[in-house]
N, CA, C and O atoms as CSV, one atom per row, in Angstrom:
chain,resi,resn,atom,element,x,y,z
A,1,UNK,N,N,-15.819,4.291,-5.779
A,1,UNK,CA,C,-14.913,5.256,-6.383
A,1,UNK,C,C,-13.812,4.528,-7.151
A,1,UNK,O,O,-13.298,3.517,-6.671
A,2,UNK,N,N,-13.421,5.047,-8.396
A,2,UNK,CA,C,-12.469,4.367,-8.901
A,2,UNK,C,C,-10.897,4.798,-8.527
A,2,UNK,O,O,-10.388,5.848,-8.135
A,3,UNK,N,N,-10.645,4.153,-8.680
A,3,UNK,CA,C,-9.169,4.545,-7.936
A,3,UNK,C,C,-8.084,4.698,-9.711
A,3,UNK,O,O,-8.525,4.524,-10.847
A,4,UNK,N,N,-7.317,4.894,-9.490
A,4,UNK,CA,C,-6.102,5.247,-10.654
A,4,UNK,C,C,-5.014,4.738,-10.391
A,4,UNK,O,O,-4.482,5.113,-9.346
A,5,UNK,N,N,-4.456,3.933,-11.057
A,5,UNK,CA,C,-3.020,3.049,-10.588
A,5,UNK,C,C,-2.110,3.438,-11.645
A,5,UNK,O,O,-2.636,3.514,-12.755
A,6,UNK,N,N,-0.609,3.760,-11.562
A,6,UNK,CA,C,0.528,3.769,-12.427
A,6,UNK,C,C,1.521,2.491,-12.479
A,6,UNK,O,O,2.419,2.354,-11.649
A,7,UNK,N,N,1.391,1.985,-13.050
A,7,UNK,CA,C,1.847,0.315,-12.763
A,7,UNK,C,C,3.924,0.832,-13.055
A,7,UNK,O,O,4.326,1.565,-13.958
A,8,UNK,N,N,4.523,0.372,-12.323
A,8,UNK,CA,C,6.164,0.476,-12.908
A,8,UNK,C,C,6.432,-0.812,-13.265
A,8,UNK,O,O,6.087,-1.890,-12.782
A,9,UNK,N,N,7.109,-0.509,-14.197
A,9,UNK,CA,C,7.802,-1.096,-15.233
A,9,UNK,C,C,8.549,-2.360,-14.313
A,9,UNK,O,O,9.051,-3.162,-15.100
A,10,UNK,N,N,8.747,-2.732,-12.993
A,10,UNK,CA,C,9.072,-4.009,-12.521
A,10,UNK,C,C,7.824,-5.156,-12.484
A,10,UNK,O,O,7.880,-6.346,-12.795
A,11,UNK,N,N,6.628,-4.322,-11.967
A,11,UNK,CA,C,5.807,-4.997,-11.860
A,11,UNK,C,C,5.392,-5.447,-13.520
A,11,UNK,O,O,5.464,-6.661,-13.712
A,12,UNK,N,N,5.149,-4.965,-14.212
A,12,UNK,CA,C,5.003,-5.047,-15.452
A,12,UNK,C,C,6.004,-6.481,-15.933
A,12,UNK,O,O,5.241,-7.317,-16.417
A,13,UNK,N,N,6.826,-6.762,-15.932
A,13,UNK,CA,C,8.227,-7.476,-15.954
A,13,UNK,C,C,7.743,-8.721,-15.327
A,13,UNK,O,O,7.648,-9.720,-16.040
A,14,UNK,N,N,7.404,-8.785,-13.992
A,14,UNK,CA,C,6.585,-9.445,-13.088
A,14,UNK,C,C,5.420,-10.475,-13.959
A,14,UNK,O,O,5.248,-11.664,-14.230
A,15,UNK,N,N,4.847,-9.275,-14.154
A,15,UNK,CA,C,2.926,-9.916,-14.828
A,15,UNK,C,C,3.413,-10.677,-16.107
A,15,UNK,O,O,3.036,-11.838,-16.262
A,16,UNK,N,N,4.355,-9.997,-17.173
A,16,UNK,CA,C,4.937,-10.584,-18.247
A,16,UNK,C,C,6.138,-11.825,-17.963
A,16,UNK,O,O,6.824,-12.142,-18.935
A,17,UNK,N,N,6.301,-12.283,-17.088
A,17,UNK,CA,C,7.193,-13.504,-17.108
A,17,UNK,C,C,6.027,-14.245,-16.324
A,17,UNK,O,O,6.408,-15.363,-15.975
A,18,UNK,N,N,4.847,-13.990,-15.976
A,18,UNK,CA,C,3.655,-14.936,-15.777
A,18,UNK,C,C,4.073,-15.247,-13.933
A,18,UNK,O,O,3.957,-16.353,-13.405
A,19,UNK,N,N,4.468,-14.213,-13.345
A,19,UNK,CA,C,4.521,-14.523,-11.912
A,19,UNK,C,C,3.050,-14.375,-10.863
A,19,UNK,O,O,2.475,-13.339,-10.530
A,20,UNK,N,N,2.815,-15.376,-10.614
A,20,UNK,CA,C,1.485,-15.364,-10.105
A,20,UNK,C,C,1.012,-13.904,-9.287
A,20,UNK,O,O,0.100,-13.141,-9.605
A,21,UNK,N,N,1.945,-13.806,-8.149
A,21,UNK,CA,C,1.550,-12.248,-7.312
A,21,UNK,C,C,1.446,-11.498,-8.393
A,21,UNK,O,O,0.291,-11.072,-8.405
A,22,UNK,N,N,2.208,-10.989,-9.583
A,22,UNK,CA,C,1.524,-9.958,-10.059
A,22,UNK,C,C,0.626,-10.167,-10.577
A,22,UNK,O,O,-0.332,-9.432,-10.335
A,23,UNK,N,N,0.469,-11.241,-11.530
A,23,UNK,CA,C,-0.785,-11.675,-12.236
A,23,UNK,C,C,-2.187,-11.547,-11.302
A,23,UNK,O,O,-3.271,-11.245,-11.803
A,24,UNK,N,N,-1.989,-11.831,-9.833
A,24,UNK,CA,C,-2.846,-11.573,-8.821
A,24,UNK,C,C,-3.060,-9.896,-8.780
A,24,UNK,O,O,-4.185,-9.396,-8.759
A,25,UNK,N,N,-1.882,-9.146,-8.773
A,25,UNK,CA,C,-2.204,-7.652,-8.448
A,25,UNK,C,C,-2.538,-7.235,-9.541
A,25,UNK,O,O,-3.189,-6.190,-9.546
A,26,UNK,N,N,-2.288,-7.751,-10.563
A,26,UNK,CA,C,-2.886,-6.861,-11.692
A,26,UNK,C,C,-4.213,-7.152,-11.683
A,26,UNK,O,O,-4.961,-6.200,-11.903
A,27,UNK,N,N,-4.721,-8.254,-11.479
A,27,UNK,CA,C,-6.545,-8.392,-11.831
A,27,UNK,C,C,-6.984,-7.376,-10.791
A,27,UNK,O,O,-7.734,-6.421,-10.991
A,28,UNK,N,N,-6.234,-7.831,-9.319
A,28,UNK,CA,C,-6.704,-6.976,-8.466
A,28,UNK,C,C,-6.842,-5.460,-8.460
A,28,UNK,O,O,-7.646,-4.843,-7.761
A,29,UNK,N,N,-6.033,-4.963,-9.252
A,29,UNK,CA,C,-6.013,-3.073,-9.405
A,29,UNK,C,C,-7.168,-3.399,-10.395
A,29,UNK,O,O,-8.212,-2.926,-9.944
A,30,UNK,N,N,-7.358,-4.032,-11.573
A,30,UNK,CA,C,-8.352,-3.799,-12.423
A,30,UNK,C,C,-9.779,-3.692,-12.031
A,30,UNK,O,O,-10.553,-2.881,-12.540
A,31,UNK,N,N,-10.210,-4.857,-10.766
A,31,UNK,CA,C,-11.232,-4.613,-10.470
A,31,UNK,C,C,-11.327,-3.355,-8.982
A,31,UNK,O,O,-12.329,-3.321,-8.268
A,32,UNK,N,N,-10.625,-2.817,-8.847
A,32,UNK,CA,C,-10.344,-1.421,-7.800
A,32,UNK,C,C,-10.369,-0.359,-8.778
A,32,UNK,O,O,-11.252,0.416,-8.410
A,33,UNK,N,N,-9.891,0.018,-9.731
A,33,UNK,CA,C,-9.728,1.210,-10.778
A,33,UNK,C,C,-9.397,0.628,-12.172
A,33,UNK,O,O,-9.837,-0.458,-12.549
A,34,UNK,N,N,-8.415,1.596,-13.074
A,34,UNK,CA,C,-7.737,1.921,-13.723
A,34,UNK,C,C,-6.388,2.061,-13.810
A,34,UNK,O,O,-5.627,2.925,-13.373
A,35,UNK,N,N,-6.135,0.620,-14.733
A,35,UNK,CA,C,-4.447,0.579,-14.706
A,35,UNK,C,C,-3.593,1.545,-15.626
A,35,UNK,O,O,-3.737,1.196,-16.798
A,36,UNK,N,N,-2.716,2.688,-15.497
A,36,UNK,CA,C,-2.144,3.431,-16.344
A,36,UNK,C,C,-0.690,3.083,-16.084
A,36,UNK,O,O,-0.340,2.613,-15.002
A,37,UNK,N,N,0.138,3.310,-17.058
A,37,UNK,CA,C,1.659,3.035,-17.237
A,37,UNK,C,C,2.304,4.114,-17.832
A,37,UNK,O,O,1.394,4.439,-18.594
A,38,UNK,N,N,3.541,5.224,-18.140
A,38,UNK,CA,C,4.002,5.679,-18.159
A,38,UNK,C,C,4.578,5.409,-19.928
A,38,UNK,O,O,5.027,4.276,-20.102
A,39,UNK,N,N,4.586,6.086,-20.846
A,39,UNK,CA,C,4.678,5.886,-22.033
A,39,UNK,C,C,6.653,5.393,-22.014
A,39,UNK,O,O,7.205,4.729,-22.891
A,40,UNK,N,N,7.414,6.047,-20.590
A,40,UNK,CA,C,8.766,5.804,-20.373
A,40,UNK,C,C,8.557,4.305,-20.300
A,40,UNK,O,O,9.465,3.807,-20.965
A,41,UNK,N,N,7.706,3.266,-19.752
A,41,UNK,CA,C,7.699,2.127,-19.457
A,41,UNK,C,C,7.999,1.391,-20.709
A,41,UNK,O,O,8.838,0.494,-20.792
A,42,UNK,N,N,7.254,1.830,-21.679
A,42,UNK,CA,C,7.073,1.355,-22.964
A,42,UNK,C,C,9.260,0.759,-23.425
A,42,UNK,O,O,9.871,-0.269,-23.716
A,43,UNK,N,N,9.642,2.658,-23.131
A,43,UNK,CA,C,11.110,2.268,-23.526
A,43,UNK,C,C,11.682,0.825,-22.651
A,43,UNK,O,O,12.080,-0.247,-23.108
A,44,UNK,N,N,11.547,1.262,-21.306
A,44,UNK,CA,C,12.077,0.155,-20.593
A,44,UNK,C,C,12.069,-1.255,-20.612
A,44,UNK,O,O,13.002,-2.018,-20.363
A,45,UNK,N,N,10.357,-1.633,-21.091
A,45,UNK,CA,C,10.726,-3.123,-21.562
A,45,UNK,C,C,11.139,-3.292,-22.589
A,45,UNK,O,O,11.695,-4.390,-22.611
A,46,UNK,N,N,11.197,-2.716,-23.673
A,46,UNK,CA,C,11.370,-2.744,-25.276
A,46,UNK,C,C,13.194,-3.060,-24.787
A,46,UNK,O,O,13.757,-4.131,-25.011
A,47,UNK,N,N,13.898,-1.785,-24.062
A,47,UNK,CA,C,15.402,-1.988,-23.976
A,47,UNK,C,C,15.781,-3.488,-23.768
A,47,UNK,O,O,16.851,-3.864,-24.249
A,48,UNK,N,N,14.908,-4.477,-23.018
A,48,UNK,CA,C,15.492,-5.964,-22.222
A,48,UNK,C,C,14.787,-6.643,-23.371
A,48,UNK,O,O,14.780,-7.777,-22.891
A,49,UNK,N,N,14.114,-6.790,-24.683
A,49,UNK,CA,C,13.590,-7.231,-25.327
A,49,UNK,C,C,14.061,-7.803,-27.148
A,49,UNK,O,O,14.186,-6.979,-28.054
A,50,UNK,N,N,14.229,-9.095,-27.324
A,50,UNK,CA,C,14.340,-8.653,-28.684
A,50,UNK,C,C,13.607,-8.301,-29.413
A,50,UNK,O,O,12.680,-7.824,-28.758
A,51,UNK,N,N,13.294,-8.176,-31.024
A,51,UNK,CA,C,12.446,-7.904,-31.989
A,51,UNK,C,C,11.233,-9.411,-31.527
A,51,UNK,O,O,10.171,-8.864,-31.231
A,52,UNK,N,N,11.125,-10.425,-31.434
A,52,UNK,CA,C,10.440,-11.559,-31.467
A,52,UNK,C,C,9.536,-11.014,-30.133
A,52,UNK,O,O,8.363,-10.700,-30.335
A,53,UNK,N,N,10.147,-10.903,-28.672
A,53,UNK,CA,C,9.989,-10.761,-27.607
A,53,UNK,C,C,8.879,-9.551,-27.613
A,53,UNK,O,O,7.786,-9.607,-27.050
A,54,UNK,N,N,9.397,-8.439,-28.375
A,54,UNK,CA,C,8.639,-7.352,-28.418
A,54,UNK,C,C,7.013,-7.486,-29.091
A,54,UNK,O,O,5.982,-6.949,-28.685
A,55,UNK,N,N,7.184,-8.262,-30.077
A,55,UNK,CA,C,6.158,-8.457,-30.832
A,55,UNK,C,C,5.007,-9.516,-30.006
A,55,UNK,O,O,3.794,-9.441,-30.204
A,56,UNK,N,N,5.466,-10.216,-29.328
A,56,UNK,CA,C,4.604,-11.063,-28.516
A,56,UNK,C,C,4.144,-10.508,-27.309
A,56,UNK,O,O,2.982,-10.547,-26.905
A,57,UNK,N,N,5.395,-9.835,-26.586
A,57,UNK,CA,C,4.706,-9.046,-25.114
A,57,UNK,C,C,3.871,-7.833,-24.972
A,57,UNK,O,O,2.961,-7.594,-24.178
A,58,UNK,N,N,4.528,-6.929,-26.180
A,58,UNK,CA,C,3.490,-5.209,-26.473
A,58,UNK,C,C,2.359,-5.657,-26.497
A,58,UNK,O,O,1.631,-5.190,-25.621
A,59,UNK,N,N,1.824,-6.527,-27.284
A,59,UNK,CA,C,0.222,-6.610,-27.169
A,59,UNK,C,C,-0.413,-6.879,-26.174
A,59,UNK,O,O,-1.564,-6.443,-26.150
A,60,UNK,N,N,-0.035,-7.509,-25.245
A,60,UNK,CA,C,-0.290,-8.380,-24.005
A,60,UNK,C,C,-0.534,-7.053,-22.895
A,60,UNK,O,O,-1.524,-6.869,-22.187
A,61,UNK,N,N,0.770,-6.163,-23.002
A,61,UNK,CA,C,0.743,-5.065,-22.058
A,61,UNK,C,C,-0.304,-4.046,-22.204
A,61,UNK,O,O,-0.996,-3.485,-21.354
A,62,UNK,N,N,-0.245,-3.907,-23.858
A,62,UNK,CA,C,-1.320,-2.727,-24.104
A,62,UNK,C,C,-2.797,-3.379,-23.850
A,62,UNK,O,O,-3.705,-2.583,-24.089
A,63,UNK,N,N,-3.130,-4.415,-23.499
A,63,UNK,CA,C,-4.044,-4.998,-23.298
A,63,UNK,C,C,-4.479,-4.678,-21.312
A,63,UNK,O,O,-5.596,-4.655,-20.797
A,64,UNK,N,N,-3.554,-4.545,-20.861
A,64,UNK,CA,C,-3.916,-3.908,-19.651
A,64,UNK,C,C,-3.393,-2.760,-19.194
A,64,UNK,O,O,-2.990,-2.666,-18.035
A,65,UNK,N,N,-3.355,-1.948,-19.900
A,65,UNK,CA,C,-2.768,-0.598,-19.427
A,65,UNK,C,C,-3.946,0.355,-20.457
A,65,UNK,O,O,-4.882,-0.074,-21.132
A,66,UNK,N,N,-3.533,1.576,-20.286
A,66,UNK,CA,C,-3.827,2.933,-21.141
A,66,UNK,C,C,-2.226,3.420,-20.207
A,66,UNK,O,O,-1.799,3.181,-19.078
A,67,UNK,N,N,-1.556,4.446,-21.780
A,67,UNK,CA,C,-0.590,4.935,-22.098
A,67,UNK,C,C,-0.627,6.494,-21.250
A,67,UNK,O,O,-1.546,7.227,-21.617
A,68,UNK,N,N,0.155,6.966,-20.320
A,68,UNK,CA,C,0.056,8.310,-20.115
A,68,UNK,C,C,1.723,8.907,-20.458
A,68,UNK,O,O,2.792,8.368,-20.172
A,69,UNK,N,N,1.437,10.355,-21.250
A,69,UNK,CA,C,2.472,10.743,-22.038
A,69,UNK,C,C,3.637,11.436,-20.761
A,69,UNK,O,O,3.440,11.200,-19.569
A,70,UNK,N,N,4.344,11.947,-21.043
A,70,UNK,CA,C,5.171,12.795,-20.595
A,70,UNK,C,C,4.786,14.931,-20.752
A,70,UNK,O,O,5.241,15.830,-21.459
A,71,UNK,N,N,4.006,14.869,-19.925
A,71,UNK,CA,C,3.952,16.558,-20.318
A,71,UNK,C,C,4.794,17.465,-20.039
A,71,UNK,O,O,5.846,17.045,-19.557
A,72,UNK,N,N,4.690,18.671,-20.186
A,72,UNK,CA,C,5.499,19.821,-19.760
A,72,UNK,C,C,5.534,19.770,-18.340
A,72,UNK,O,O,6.583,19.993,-17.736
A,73,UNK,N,N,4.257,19.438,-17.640
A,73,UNK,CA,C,4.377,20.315,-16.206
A,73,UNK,C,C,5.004,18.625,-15.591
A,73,UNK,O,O,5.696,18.711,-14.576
A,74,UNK,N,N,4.847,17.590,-15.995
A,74,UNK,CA,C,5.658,16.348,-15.668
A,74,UNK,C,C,6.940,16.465,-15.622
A,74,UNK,O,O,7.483,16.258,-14.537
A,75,UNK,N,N,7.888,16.885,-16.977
A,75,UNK,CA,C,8.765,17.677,-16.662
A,75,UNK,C,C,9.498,18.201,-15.681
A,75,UNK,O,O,10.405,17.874,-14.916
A,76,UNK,N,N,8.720,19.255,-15.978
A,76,UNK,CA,C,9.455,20.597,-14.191
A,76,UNK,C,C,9.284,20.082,-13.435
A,76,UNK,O,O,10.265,19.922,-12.709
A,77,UNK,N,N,8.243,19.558,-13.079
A,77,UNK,CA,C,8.422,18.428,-11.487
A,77,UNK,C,C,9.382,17.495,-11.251
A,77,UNK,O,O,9.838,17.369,-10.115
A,78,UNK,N,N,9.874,16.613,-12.438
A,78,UNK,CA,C,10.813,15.546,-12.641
A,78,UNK,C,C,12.266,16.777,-12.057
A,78,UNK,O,O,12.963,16.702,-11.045
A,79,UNK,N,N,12.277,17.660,-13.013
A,79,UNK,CA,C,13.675,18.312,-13.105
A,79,UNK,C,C,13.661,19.043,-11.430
A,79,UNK,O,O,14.729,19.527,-11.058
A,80,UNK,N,N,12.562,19.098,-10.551
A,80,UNK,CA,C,12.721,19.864,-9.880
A,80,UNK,C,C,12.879,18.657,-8.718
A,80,UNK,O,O,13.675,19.129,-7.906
A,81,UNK,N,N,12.647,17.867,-8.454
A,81,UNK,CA,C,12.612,16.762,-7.849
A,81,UNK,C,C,14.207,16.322,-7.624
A,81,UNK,O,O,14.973,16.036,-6.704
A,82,UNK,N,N,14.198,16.485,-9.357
A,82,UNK,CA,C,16.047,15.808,-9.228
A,82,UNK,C,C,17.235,16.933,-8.759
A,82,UNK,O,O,18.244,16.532,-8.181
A,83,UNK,N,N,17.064,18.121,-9.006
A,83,UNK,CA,C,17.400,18.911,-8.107
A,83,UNK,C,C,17.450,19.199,-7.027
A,83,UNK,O,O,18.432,19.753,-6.532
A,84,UNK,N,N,16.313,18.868,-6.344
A,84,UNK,CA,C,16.076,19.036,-4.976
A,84,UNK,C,C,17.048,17.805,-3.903
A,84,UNK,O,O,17.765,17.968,-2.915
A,85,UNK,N,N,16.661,16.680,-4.627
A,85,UNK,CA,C,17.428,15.564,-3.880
A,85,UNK,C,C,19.315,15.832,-4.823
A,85,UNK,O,O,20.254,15.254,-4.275
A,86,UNK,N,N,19.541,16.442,-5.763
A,86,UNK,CA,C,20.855,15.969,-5.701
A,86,UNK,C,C,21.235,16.940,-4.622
A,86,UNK,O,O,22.228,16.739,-3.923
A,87,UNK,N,N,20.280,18.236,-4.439
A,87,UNK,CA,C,21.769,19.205,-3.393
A,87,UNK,C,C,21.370,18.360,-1.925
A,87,UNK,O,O,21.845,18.942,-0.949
A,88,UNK,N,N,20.558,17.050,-1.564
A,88,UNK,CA,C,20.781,16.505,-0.402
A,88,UNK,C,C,21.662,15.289,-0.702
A,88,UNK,O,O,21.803,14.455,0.192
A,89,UNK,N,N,22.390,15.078,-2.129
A,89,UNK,CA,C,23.668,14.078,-2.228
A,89,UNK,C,C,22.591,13.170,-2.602
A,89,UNK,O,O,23.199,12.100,-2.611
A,90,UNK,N,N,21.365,12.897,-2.921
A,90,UNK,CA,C,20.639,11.715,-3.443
A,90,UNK,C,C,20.461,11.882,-4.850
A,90,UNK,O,O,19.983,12.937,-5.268
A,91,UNK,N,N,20.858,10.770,-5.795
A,91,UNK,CA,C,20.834,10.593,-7.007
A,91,UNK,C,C,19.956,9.657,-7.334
A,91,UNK,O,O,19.956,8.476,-6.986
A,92,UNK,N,N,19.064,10.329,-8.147
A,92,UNK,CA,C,17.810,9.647,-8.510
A,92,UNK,C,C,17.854,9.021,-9.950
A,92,UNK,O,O,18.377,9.664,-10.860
A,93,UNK,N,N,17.307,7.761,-10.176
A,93,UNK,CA,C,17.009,7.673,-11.851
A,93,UNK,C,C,16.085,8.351,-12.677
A,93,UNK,O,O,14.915,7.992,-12.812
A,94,UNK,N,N,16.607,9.343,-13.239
A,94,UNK,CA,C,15.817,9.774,-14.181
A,94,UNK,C,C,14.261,9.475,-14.807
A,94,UNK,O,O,13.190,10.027,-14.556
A,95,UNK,N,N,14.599,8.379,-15.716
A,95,UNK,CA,C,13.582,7.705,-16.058
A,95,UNK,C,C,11.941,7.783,-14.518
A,95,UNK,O,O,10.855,8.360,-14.558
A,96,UNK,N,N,12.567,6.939,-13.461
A,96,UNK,CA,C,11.674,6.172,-12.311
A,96,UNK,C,C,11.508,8.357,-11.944
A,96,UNK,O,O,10.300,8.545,-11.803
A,97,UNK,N,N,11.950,9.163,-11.854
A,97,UNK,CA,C,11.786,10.582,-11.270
A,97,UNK,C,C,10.358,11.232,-12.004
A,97,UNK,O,O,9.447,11.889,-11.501
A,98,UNK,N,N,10.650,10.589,-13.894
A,98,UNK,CA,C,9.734,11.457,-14.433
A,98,UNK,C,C,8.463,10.849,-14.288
A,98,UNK,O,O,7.356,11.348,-14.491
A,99,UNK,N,N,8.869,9.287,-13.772
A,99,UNK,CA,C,7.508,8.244,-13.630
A,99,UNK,C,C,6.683,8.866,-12.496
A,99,UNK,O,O,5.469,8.936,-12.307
A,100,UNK,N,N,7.476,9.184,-11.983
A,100,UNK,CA,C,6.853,9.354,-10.212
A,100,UNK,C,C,6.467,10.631,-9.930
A,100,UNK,O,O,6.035,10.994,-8.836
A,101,UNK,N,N,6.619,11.356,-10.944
A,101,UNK,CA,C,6.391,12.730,-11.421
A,101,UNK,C,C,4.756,12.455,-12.222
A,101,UNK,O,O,3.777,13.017,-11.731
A,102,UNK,N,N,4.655,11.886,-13.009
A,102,UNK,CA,C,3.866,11.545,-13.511
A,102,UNK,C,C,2.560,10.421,-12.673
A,102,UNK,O,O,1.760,9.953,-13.483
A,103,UNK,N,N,2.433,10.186,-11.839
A,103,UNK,CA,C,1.772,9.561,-10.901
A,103,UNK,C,C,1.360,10.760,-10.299
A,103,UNK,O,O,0.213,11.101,-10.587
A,104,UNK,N,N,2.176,11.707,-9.315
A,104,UNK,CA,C,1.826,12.748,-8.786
A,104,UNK,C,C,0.712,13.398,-9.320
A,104,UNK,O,O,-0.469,13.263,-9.000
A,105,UNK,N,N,1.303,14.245,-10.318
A,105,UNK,CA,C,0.502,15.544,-11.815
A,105,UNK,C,C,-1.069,14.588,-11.886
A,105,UNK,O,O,-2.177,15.015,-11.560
A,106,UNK,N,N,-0.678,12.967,-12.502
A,106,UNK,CA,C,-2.026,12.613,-13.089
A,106,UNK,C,C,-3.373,11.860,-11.764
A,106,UNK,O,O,-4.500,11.392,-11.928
A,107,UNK,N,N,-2.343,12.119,-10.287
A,107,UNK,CA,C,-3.409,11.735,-9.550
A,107,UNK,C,C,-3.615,9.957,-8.860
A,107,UNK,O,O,-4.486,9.471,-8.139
A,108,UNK,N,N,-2.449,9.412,-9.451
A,108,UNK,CA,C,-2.566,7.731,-9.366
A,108,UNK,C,C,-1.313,7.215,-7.883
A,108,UNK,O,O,-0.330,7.835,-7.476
A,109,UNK,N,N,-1.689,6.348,-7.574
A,109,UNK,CA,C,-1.279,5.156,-6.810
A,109,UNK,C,C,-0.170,4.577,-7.379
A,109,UNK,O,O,-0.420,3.986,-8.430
A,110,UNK,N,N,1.108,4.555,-6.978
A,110,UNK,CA,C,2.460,4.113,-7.558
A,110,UNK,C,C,2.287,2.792,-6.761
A,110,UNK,O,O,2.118,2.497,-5.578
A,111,UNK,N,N,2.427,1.997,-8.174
A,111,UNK,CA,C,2.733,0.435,-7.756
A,111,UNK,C,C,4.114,-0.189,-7.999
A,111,UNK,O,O,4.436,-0.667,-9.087
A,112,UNK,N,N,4.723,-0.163,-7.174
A,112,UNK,CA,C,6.497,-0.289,-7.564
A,112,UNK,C,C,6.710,-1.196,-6.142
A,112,UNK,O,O,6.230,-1.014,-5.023
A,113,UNK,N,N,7.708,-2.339,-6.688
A,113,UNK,CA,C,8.603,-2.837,-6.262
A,113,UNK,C,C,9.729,-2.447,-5.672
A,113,UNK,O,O,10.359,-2.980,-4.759
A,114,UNK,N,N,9.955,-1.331,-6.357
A,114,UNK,CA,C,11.417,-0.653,-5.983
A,114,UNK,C,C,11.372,0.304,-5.352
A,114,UNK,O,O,12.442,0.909,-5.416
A,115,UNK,N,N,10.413,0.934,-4.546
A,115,UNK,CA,C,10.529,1.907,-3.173
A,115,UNK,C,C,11.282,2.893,-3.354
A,115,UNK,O,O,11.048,3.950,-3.941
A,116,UNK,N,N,12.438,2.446,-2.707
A,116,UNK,CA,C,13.396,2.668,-2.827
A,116,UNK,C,C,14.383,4.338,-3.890
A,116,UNK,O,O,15.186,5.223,-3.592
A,117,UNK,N,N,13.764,3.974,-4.902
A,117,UNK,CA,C,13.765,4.875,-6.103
A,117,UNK,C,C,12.717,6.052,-6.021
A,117,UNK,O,O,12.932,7.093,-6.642
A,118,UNK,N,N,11.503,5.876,-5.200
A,118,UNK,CA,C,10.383,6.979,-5.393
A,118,UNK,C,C,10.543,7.202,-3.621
A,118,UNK,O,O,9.972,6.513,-2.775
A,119,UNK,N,N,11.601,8.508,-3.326
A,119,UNK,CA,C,11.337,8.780,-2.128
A,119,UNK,C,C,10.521,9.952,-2.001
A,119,UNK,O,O,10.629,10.691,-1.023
A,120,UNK,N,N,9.825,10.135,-2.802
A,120,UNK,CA,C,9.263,11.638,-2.804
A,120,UNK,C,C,7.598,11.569,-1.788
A,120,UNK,O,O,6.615,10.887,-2.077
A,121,UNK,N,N,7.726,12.328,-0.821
A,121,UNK,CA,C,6.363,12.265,0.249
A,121,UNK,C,C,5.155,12.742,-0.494
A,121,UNK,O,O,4.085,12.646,0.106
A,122,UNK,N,N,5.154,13.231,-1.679
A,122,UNK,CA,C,4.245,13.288,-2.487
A,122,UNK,C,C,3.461,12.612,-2.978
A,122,UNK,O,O,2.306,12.956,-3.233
A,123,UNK,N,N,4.030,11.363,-3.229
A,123,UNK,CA,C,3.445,10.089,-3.747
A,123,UNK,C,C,3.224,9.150,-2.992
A,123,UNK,O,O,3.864,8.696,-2.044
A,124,UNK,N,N,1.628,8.678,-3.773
A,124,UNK,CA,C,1.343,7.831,-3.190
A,124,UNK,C,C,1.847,6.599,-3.680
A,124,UNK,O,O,2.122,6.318,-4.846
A,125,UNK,N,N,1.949,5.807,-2.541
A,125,UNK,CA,C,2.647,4.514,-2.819
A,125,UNK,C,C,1.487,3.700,-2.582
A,125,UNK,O,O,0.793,3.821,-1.573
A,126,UNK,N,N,1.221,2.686,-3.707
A,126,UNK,CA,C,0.199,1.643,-3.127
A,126,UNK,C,C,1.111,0.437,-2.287
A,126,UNK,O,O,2.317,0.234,-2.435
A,127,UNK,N,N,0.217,-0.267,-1.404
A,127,UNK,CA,C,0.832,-1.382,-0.404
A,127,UNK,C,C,1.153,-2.404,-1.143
A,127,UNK,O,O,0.274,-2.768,-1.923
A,128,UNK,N,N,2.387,-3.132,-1.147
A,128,UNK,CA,C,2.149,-4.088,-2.191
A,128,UNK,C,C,2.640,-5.419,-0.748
A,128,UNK,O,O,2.644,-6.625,-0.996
């Protein structure tokens, strides 16, 4: 069975500064499933990037990913998510809410470093 992975944007960061564990987890999700990334990811490395940086790493990334967009019903889940945790006083990042929103909706395995940020019992978290 193939499995479906949403890679976050740390790990990504990870594989692109050539750190062996990810370079290890990334082959490893490839031969388990399908690596997908969040089209928000795209912004996130581009923000820590210059023009030179960008032009050398985008290709590299789009080389192991396929792009998943932001939909409507990604959305309402994001907005309803962040609602839900601010009236328990938890403030979520936006961005990592609509990601993890988007893992949910499309069915994939959240591969994140940062825990922490995706408390939602909805999602699956892969073991890292």
């Amino acid at each position: 069975m193939n499995e479906r992975f949403l890679v976050d944007t740390d790990e990504w960061i990870n594989f692109l500064n050539k750190r062996e564990d990810a370079i290890d987890l990334i082959s490893k999700l490839k031969r388990q499933g399908e690596i997908f990334s969040s089209i928000l990811t795209i912004a996130e490395l581009r923000a820590g990037w210059t023009d030179k940086m960008a032009d050398h790493f985008l290709p590299i990334f789009y080389a192991h990913t396929k792009i998943m967009d932001v939909s409507q019903k990604i959305a309402e889940l994001a907005g309803k998510f962040l609602k839900d945790y601010k009236t328990k006083g938890i403030s979520l990042p936006t961005v990592d809410t609509l990601i993890a929103s988007t893992a949910i909706i499309e069915d994939c395995q959240m591969v994140t470093g940062n825990k922490k940020d995706f408390p939602m019992p909805q999602l699956k978290l892969y073991p890292l």
